[in-house]
BAZABA-532179 format. One record per residue: residue number from 1; x, y, z of N, C-alpha, C in turn; residue in three letters. Coordinates in Angstrom, 2 decimals. Atoms other than C-alpha are relative to their C-alpha. Layout:
# residues N
<atom NUM; <X; Y; Z>; <X; Y; Z>; <X; Y; Z>; Ala>
...
# end
This chain:
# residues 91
<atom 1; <1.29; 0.66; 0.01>; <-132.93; 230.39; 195.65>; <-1.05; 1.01; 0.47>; Unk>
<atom 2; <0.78; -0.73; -0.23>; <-135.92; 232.39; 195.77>; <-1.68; -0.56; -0.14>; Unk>
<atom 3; <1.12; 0.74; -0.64>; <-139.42; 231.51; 197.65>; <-1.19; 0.64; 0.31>; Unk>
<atom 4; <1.28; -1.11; -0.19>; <-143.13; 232.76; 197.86>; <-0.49; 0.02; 1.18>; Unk>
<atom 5; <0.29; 0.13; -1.23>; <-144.15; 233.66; 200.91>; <-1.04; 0.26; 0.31>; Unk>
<atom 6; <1.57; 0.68; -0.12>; <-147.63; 233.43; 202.56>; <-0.35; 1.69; -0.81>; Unk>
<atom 7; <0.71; -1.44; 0.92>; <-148.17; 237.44; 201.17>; <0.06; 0.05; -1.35>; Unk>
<atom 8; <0.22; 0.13; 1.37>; <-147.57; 236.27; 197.88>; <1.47; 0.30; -0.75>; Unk>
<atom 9; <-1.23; -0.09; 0.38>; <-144.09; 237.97; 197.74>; <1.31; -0.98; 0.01>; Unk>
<atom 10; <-1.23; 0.68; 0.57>; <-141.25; 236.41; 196.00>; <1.41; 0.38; 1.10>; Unk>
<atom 11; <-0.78; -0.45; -0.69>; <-138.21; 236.43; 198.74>; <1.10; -0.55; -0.07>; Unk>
<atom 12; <-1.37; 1.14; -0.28>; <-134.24; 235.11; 199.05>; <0.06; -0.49; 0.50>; Unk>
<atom 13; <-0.45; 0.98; -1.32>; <-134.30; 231.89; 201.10>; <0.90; 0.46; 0.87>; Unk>
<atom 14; <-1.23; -0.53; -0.75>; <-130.86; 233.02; 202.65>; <-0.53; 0.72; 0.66>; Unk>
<atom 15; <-0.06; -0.57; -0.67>; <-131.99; 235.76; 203.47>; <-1.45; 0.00; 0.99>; Unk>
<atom 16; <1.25; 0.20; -1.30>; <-135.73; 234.72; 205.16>; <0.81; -0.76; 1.18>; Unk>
<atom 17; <-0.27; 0.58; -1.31>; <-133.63; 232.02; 207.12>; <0.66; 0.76; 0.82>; Unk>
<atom 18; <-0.67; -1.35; -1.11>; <-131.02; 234.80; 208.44>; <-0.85; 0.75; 0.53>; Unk>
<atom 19; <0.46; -0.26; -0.20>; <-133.71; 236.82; 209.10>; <-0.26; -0.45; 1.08>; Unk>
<atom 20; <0.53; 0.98; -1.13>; <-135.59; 234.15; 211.35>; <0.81; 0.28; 0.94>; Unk>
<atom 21; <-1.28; 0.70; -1.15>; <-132.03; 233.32; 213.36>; <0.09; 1.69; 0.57>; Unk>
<atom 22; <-1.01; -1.14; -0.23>; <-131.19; 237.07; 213.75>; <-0.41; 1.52; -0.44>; Unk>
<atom 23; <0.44; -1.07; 0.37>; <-133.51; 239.40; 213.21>; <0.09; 0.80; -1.31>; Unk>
<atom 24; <-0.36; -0.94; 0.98>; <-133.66; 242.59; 210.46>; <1.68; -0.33; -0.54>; Unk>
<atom 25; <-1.00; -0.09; 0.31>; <-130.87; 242.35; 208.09>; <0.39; 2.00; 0.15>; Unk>
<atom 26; <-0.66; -1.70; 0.28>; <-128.76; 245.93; 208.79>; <0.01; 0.67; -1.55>; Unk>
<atom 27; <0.32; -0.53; 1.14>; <-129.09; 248.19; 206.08>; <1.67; 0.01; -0.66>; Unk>
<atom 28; <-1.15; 0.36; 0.51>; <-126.18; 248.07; 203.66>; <0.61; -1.54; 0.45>; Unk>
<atom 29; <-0.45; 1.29; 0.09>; <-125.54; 244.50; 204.28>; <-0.74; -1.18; -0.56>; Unk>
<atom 30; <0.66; 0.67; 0.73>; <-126.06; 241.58; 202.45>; <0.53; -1.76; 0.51>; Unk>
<atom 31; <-0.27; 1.31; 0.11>; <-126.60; 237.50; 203.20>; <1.17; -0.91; -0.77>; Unk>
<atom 32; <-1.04; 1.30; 0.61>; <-123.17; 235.62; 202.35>; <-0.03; -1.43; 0.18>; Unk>
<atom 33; <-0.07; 1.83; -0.03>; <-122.70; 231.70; 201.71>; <1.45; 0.04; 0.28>; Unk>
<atom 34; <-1.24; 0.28; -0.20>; <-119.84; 230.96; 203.56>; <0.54; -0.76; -0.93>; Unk>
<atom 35; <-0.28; 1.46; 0.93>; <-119.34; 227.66; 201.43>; <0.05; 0.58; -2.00>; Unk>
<atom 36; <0.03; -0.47; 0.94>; <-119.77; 229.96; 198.32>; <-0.83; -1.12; -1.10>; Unk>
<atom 37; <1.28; 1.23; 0.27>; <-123.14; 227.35; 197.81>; <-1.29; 0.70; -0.26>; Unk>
<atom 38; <1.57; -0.39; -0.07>; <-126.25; 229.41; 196.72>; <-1.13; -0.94; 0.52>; Unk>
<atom 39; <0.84; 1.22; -0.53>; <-127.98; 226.05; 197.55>; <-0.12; -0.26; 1.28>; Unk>
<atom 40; <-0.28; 0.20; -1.18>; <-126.67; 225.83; 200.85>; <-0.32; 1.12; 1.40>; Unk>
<atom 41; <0.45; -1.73; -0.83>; <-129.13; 228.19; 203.09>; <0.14; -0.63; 1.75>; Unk>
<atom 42; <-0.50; 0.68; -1.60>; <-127.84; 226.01; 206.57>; <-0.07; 1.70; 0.59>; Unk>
<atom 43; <0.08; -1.19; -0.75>; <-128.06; 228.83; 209.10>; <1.50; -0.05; 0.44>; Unk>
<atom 44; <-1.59; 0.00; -0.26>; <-124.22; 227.96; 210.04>; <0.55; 0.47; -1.17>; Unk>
<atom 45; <-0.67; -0.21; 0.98>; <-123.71; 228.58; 206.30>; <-0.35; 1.56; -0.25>; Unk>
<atom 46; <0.59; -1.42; 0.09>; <-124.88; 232.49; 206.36>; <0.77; 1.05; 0.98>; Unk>
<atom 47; <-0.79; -1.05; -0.26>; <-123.43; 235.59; 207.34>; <-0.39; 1.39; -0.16>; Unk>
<atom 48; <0.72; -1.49; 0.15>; <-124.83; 239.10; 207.35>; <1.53; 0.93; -0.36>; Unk>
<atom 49; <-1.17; -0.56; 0.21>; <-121.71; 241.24; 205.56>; <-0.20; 1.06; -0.73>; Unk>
<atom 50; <0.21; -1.14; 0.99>; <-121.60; 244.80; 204.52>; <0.57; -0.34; -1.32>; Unk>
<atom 51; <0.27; 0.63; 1.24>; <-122.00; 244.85; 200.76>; <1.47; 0.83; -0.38>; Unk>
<atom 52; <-1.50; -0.05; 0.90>; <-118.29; 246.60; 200.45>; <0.63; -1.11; 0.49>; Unk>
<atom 53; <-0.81; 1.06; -0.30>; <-116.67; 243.90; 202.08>; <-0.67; -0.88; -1.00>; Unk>
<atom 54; <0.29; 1.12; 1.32>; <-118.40; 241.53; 199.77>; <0.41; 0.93; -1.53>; Unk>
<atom 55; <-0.29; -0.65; 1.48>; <-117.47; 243.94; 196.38>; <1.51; -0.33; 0.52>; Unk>
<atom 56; <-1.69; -0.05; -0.35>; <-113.41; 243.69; 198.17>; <0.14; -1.67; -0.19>; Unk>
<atom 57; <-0.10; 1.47; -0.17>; <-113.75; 239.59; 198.36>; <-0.27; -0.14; -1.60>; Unk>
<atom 58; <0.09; 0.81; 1.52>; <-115.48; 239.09; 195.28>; <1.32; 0.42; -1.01>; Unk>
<atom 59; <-0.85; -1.00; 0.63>; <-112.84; 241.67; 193.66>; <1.20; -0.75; -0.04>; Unk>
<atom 60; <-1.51; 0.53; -0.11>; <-109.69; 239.64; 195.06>; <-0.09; -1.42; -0.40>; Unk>
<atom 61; <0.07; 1.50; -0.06>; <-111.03; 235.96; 194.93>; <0.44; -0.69; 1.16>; Unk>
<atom 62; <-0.18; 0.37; -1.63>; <-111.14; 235.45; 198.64>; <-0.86; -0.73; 0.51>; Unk>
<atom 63; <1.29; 0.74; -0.24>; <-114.35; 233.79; 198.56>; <0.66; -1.85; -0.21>; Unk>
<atom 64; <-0.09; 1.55; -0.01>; <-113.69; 230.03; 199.55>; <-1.24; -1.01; 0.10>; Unk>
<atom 65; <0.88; 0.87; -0.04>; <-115.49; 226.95; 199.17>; <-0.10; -0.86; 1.41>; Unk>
<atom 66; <-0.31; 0.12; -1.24>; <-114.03; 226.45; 203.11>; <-0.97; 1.13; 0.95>; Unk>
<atom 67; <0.77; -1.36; -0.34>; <-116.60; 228.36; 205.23>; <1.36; 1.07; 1.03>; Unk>
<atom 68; <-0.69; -0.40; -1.30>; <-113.60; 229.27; 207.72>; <1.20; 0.56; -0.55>; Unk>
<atom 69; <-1.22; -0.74; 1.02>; <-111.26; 230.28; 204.72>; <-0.60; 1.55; 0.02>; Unk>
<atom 70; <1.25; -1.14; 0.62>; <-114.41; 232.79; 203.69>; <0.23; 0.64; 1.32>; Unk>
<atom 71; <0.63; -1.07; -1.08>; <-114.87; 234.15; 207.22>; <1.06; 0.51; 0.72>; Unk>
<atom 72; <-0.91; -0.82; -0.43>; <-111.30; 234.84; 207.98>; <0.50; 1.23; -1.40>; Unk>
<atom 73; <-0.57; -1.27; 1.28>; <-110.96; 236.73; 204.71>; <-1.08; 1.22; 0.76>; Unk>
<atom 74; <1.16; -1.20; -0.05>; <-114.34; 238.99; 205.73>; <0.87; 0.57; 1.53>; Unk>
<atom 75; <-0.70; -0.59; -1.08>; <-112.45; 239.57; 209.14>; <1.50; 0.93; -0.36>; Unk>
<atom 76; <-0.67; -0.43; 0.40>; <-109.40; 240.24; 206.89>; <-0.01; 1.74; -0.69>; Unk>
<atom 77; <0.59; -1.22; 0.88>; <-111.41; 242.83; 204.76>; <-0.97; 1.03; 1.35>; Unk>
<atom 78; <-0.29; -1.10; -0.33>; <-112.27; 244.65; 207.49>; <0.69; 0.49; 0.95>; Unk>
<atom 79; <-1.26; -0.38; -0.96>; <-109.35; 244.93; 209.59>; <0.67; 1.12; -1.49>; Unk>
<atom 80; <-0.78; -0.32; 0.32>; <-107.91; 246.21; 206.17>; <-1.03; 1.34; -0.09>; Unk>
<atom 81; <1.05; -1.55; 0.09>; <-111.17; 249.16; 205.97>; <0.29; 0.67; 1.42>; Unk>
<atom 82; <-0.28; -1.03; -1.40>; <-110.45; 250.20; 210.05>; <1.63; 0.59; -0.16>; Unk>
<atom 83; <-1.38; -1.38; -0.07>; <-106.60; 250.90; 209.14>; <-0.15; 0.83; -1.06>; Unk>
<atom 84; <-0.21; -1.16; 0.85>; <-107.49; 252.72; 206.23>; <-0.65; 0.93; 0.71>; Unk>
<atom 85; <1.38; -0.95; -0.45>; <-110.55; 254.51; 208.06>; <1.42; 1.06; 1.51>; Unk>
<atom 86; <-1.31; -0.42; -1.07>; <-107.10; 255.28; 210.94>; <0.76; 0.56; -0.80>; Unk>
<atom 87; <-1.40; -0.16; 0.26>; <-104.44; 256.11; 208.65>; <0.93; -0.22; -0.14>; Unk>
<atom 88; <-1.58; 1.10; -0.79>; <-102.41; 253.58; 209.75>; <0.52; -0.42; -1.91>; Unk>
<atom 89; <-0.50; 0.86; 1.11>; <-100.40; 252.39; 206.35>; <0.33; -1.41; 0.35>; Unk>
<atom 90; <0.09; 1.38; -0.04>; <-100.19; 248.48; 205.70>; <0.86; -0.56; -0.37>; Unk>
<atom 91; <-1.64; 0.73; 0.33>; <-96.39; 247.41; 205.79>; <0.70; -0.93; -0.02>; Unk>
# end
């Protein structure tokens, strides 16, 4: 969903309300819908997630319509980027 704001610019709901709650979004990261709901800009339903962990989710089909399915996968995806970033192999 996308909204005009008093400067005239066109902006992502999601990401003005994250914004509001939580300051600057970090660079390389991008507003997720837990609920996998573009409609659904609830501030419980949002998530600030670097944009490889979202290319690794969308990639596998890890994205749930459960927000608590969704947010143990993003914890999943990057537990599995710190053992690669270690060395550690995944047995």
């Amino acid at each position: 969903v996308v909204v005009k704001c008093e400067d005239g610019k066109w902006r992502y709901k999601n990401r003005l309300v994250y914004e509001s709650e939580h300051g600057a979004l970090p660079d390389g990261h991008c507003v997720m819908f837990l609920d996998n709901n573009p409609l659904n800009c609830d501030i419980d339903n949002l998530m600030a997630v670097p944009r490889t962990i979202v290319a690794m989710l969308a990639g596998s089909g890890m994205i749930s319509e459960e927000p608590r399915i969704t947010e143990t996968a993003v914890t999943w995806c990057r537990l599995a980027l710190a053992l690669g970033e270690t060395g550690i192999d995944e047995e």
